[in-house]
C-alpha positions as CSV (number, residue, x, y, z in Angstrom):
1,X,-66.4,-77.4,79.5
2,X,-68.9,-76.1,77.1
3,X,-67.4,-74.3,74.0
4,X,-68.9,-71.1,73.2
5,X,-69.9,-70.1,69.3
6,X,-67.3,-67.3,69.7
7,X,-64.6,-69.7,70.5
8,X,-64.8,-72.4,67.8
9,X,-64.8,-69.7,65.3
10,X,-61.4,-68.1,66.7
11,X,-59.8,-71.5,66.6
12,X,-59.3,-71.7,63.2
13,X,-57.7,-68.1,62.4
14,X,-55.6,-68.7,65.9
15,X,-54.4,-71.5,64.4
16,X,-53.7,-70.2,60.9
17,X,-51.6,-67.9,63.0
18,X,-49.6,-70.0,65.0
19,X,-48.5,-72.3,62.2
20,X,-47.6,-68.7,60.1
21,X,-45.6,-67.7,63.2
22,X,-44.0,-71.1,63.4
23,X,-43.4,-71.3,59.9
24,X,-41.6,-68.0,59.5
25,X,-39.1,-68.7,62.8
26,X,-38.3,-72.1,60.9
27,X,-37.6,-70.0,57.9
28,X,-35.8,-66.7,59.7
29,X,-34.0,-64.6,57.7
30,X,-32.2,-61.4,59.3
31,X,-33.6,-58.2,59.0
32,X,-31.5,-55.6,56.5
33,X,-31.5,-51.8,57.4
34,X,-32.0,-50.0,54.6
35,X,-32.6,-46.9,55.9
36,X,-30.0,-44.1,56.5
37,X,-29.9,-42.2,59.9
38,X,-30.4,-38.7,57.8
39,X,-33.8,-40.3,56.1
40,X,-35.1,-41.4,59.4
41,X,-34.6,-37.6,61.2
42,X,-35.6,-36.1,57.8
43,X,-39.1,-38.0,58.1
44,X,-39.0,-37.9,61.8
45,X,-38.6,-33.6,61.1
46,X,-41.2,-34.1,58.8
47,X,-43.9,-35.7,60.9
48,X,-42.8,-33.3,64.0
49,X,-43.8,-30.4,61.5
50,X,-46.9,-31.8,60.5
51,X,-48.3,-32.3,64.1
52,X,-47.1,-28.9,64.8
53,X,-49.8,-27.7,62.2
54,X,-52.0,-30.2,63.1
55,X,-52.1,-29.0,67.0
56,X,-52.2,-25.2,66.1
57,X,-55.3,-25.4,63.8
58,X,-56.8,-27.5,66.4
59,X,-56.2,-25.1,69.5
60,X,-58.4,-21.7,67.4
């Protein structure tokens, strides 16, 4: 099988990929929450007032 141009060039960034991938599952560490549930909602009250705007400007 012929390989294309397009192919040998994604080899090597594939590659670089898989061994970062593979290197940071040998290395795991957990995941810390640092967030608090009233920070999430405050941003998430944030956001749905923003889009709010965002929609009514839109729709005149």
């Amino acid at each position: 099988m012929r390989e294309t141009r397009r192919t040998a060039q994604l080899r090597r960034p594939v590659k670089q990929v898989r061994d970062y991938i593979n290197s940071w599952n040998e290395n795991a560490k957990p995941f810390t929450w640092t967030a608090t549930t009233d920070g999430i909602l405050a941003k998430v009250r944030l956001v749905q007032t923003s889009m709010k705007k965002i929609v009514n400007n839109n729709s005149r």
